[in-house]
N, C-alpha and C positions, 0 to 999 in steps of 0.2 A: 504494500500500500504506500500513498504517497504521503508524509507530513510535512508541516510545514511549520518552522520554527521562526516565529515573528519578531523573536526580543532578545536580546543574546542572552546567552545559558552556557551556563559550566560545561566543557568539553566533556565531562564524564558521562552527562546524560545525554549530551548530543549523540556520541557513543555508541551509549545502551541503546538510543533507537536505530541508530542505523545498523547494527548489528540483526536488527531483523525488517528494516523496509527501508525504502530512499527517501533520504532525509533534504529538505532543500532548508539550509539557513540562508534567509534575504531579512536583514535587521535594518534596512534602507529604504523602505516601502514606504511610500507616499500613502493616503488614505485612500487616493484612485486606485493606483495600483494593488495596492494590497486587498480592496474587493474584486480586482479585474483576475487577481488569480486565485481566488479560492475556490472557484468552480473546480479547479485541477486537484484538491486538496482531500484525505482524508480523515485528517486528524489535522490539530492547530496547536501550537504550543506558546504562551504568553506570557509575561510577566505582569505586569500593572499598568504602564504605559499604553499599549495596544486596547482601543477600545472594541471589543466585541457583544457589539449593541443585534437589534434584531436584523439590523439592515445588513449586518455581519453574517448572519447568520441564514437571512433567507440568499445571501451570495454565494455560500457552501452547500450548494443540496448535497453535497457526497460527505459532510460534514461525518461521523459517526463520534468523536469525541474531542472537546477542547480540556487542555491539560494546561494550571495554571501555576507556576512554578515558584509558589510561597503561598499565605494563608489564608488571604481577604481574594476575593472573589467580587467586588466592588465595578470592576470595568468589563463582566461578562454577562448579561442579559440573561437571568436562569430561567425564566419565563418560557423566553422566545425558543432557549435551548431544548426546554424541555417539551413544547410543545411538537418541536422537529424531531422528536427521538435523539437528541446527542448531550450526549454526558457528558458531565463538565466535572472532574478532577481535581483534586489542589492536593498541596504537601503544608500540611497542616504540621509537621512534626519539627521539620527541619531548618527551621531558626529558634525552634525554642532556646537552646542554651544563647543563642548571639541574643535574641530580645530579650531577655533576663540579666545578662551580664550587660548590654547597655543603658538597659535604666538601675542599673544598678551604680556604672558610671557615673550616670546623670545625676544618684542621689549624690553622691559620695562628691561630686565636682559642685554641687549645692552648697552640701551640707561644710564643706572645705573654702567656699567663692574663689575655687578652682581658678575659672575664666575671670573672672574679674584681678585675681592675684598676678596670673600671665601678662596679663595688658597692661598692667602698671610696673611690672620689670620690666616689659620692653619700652615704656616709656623712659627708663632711668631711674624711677624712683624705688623706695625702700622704706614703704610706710606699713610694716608688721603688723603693729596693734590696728591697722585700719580692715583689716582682713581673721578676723577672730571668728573662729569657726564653731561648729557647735560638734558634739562626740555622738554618733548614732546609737551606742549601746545601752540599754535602756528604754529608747524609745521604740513608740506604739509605730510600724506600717501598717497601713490599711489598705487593702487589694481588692480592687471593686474588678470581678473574674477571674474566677476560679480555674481557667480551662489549662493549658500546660503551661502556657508560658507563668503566668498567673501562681501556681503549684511549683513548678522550677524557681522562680523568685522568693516564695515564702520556705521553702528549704533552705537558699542562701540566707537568708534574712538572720533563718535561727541561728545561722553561725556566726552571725553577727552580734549576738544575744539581742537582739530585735525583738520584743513583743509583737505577735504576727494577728492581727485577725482582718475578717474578710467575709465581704458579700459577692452570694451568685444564688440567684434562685433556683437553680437546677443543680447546684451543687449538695451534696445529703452534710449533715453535721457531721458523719462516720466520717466520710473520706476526704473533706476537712483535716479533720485530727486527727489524721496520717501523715499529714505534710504539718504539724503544729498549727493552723490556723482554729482559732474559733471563732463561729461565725456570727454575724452580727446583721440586725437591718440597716439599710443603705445610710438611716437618718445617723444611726452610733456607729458608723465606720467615719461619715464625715465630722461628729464632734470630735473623735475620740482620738484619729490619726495624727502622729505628726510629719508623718510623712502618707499622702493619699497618691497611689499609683493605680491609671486603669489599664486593664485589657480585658477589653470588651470588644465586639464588632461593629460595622457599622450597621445601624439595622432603624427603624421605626422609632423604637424604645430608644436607642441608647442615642442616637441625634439629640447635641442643645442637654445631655444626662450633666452637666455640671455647668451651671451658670449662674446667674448672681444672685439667687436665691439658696441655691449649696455654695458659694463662695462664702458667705455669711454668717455658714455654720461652723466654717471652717475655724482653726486656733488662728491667731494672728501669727504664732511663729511655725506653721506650718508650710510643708511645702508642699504642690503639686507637680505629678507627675505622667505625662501621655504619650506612652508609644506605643499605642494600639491605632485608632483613626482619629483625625485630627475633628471629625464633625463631633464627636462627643464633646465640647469643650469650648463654651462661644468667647472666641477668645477678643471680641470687646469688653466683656465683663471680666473678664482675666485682669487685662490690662489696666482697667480701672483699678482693681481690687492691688495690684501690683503697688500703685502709685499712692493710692491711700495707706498702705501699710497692711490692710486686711489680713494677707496672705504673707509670708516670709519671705517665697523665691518657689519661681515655676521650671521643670528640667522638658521642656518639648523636643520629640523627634517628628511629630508630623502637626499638619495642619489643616485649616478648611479647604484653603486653595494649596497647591504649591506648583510652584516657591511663593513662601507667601509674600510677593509684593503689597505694598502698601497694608501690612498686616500692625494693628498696634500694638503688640507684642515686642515688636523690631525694636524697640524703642522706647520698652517699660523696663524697669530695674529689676533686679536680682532675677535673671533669666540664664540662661544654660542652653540655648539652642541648638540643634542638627541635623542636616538635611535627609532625615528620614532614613537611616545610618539602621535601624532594628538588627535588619537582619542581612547587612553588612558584613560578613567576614568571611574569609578564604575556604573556612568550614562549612559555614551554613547555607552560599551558594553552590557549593557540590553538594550538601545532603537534598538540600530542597528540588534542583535540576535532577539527580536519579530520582527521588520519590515520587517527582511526579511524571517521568518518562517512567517510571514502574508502574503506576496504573494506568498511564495510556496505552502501554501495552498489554497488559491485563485487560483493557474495552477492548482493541481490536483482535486479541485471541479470543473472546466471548468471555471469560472470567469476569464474575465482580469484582470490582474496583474496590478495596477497602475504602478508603476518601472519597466519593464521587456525594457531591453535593448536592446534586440534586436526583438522591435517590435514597430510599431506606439504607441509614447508617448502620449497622450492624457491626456486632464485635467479632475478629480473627477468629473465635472459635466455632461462630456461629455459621460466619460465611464457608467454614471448611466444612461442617455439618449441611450445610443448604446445598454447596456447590454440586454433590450429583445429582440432586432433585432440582434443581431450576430445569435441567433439559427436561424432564419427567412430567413436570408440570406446565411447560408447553407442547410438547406430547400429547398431552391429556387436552388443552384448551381444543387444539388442531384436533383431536378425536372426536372433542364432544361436538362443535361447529360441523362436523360433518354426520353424524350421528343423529343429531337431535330434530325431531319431524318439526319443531319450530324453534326462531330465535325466542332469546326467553329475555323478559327486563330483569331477572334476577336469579343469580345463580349463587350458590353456596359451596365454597370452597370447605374441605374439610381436612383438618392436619388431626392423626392419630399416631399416637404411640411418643416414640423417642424424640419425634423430631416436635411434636406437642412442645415441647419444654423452651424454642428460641424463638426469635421474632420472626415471622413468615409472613411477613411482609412482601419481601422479594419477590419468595413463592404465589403470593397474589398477584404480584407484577405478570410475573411468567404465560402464568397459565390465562391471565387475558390476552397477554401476547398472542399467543398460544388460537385464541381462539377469533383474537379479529385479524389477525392476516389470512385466514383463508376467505375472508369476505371483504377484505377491502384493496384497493391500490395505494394507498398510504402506507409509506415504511413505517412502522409499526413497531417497535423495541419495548423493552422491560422499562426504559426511562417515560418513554412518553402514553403506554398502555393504557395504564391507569386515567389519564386526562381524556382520551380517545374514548374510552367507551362511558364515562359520564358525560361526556359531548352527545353519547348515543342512546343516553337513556340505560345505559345498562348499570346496576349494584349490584357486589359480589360481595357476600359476609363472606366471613374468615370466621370457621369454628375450632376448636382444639380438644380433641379427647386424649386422656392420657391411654386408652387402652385400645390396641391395632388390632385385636383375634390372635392370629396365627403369625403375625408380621413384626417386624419390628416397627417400621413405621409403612403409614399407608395415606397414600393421597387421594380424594372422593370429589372431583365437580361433579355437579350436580343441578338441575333445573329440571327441562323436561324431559329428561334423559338423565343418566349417569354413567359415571367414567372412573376407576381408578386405577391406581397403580403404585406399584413400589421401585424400590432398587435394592437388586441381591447379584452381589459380589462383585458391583462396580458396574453393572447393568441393570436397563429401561425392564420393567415387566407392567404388565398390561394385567390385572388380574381382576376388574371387574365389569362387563357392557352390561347397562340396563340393570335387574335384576338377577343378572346372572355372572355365573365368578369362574375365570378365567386363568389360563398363565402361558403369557405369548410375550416373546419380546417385538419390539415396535418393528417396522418395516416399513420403507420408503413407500412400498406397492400393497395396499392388502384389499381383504374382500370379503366383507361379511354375511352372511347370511341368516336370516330365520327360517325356519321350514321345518316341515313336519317330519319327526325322525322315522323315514322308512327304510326298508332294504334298499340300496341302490342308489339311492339320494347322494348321498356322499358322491358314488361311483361317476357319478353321469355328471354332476358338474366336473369334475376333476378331468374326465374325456371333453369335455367343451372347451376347456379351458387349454387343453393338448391338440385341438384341432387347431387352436389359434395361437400354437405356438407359445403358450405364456407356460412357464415352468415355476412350477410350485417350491417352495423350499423351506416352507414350515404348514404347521395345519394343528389346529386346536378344536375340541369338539364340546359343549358347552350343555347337557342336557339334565331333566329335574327327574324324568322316569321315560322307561321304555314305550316308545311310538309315541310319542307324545313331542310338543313342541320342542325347538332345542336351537344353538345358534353356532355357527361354524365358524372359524376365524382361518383366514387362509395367508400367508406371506410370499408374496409372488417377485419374482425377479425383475417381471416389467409390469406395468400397467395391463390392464385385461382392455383388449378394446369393445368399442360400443357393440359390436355384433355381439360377442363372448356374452356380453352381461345380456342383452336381449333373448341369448338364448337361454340364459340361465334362470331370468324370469318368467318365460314361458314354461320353465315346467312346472306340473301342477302339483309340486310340492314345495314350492318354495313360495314362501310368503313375503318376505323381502329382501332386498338389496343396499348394499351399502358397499362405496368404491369408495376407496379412504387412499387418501395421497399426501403423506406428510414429509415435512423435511427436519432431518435428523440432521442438518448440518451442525449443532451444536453438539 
């Protein structure tokens, strides 16, 4: 496949991609340009700069994933992405230790008036006592988000003997007090800090989350600190607060705009400024460049993506536990879509047994996949499935029993029809149509039947299907008592053509027919 790398990146993950597709690095693109070649493209690689908005993205139809090489996701459209089926990726991990040791920096160049010490030696002078700093140990950090970089900081902290505590609403008190923070609401993180550090994202909520009304609450000899997104932090009321004394000394790596021209900030006291330096160092741009060519390759091999943003996050052991059943479960969509004597608005997904126990989420994803690619001309993926068929009218509950029968675990769609199946020993099995319980593994070509079990019946499609050439290579026989209803399940090498099956419905033992043609390319 073809990628395209828009912003420059660590040679090691250039690397990694090209070790498995052709890589084009063009870091020179004009905004013309760079939409006049994405139609060529099947993957996109970005850092922050490169805006990929929808108009980006409706210029990529061959798009299948954007991979975004650090942690904010702020310049890619997830909307638009996820409405096109294309996954969008990030390396969420790989400047944790650079963002943590930089506002760590920034306290310590504060709490020191570091820069301000610097500029008056190179001026010539040697005014000591003008520069009297204050000793961090002892005092209260307060960490408004908890997520790693956030956790990575209140670890250093405590070796600092730093009193650590800290707000995240989704963060639990347990795991908290694993990293020493106790947690606190937003209002006793701002009295209580004397130094207030955010990472947080840029989102609805956390836009304009410190402003002159939390400036206020702050100690007078406090300092703020922001190297997560610069919208969290209105920085005219910063500024003011700077100038009145409010605040002690603010340590900023990003901002509203950047570079922040005409920001007043520029030009308020006891400040600490850096041009957005986080995740700046020789380590953290190789780790975040492989992690995230490691899930963009993991999208275009069909694996999930552990990071992919806009799709159910799932933990490493979860995703190893789903990984054989995602095929399984679009298997099953594609089965029941051709099965089912009508579309249904509501089907019911059902997870039993062992796999009961993780998020099957994905597994929802799948198995819609699964079942509206055979009735649509829209590329159709796990990322945008789910928006596709509430577009169409269709709800899928998600049920979970912890007990499978005979199975370890077992997958059940279900509407006006039903479908399930397992995986045993690293393969698809097919073990229930309708009412009746089965064990067939999938096949490109199959061909079901109902009919009435007589002598012969078996015999005489199986000769039809040899007149026309199609060669059988599995056969499954599905019945509840002798001469009595029953359903055949056949695995053919090719397709059975329209004659075959014409003649196979004329005979008067068969009651129906079902040509099933799925794709196991996963």
């Amino acid at each position: 496949m073809k990628l395209l790398v828009a912003e420059p990146l660590a040679e090691e993950g250039v690397a990694l991609l090209r070790a498995h597709h052709q890589v084009d690095v063009r870091t020179d693109l004009s905004r013309e340009a760079f939409l006049a070649v994405l139609p060529e493209y099947d993957g996109l690689m970005v850092r922050s700069q490169v805006k990929v908005d929808a108009e980006a993205i409706a210029a990529g139809p061959r798009l299948a994933v954007i991979g975004r090489a650090g942690v904010g996701v702020d310049n890619v459209d997830l909307e638009a992405a996820t409405r096109a089926g294309i996954v969008v990726v990030n390396a969420p991990t790989g400047n944790t230790i650079a963002a943590a040791e930089h506002t760590l920096a920034l306290m310590f160049a504060l709490a020191r008036r570091v820069a301000a010490a610097d500029a008056s030696v190179r001026r010539g002078e040697w005014k000591r006592s003008a520069f009297t700093g204050v000793e961090l140990r002892g005092r209260t950090l307060g960490i408004v988000g908890l997520g790693r970089i956030g956790m990575a900081l209140a670890d250093r902290a405590r070796g600092l003997q730093m009193e650590v505590i800290g707000h995240d609403p989704y963060v639990s008190a347990e795991a908290a007090a694993h990293h020493g923070v106790a947690l606190r609401s937003f209002e006793e993180v701002l009295e209580a800090a004397d130094v207030l550090t955010l990472h947080v994202p840029n989102t609805r909520t956390t836009r304009g989350l410190i402003g002159a009304a939390q400036l206020a609450r702050m100690k007078p000899t406090a300092f703020l600190l922001n190297v997560s997104r610069g919208s969290v932090v209105d920085d005219v009321a910063l500024a003011e607060a700077l100038r009145a004394g409010r605040i002690a000394g603010a340590g900023l790596d990003v901002y509203p705009t950047e570079p922040p021209a005409g920001s007043p900030v520029l030009d308020a006291p006891n400040t600490v400024l850096t041009p957005h330096l986080g995740a700046s160092t020789t380590e953290a741009q190789v780790r975040v460049a492989v992690e995230a060519a490691e899930q963009v390759l993991d999208v275009l091999d069909g694996r999930p993506a552990l990071y992919a943003v806009n799709a159910p996050l799932v933990a490493p052991e979860t995703a190893q536990a789903l990984a054989p059943f995602l095929p399984l479960a679009e298997t099953l969509g594609q089965l029941y879509a051709q099965l089912a004597p009508a579309p249904a608005d509501e089907l019911t997904l059902e997870i039993s047994g062992e796999l009961a126990g993780h998020e099957t989420g994905p597994l929802a994803a799948a198995a819609l996949r699964g079942l509206l690619e055979v009735g649509t001309s829209e590329r159709v993926n796990r990322i945008n499935a789910p928006t596709i068929a509430r577009a169409r009218g269709i709800t899928l509950i998600e049920r979970k029993l912890p007990d499978a029968g005979p199975f370890a675990s077992l997958v059940t769609l279900s509407g006006a029809t039903a479908v399930g199946g397992t995986v045993a020993g690293g393969e698809q099995r097919i073990v229930r149509l309708g009412d009746d319980w089965v064990d067939m593994a999938p096949a490109t070509n199959m061909l079901v039947t109902r009919h009435r079990d007589r002598p012969g019946t078996m015999g005489r499609i199986g000769l039809i299907l040899g007149e026309h050439d199609v060669n059988i290579s599995a056969m499954h026989l599905a019945r509840r008592a002798p001469r009595e209803e029953a359903k055949m399940i056949l695995a053919m090498d090719d397709p059975a053509p329209d004659a075959a099956a014409a003649a196979i419905r004329a005979d008067p033992e068969v009651l129906d027919l079902w040509l099933i043609r799925l794709d196991l390319g996963d």
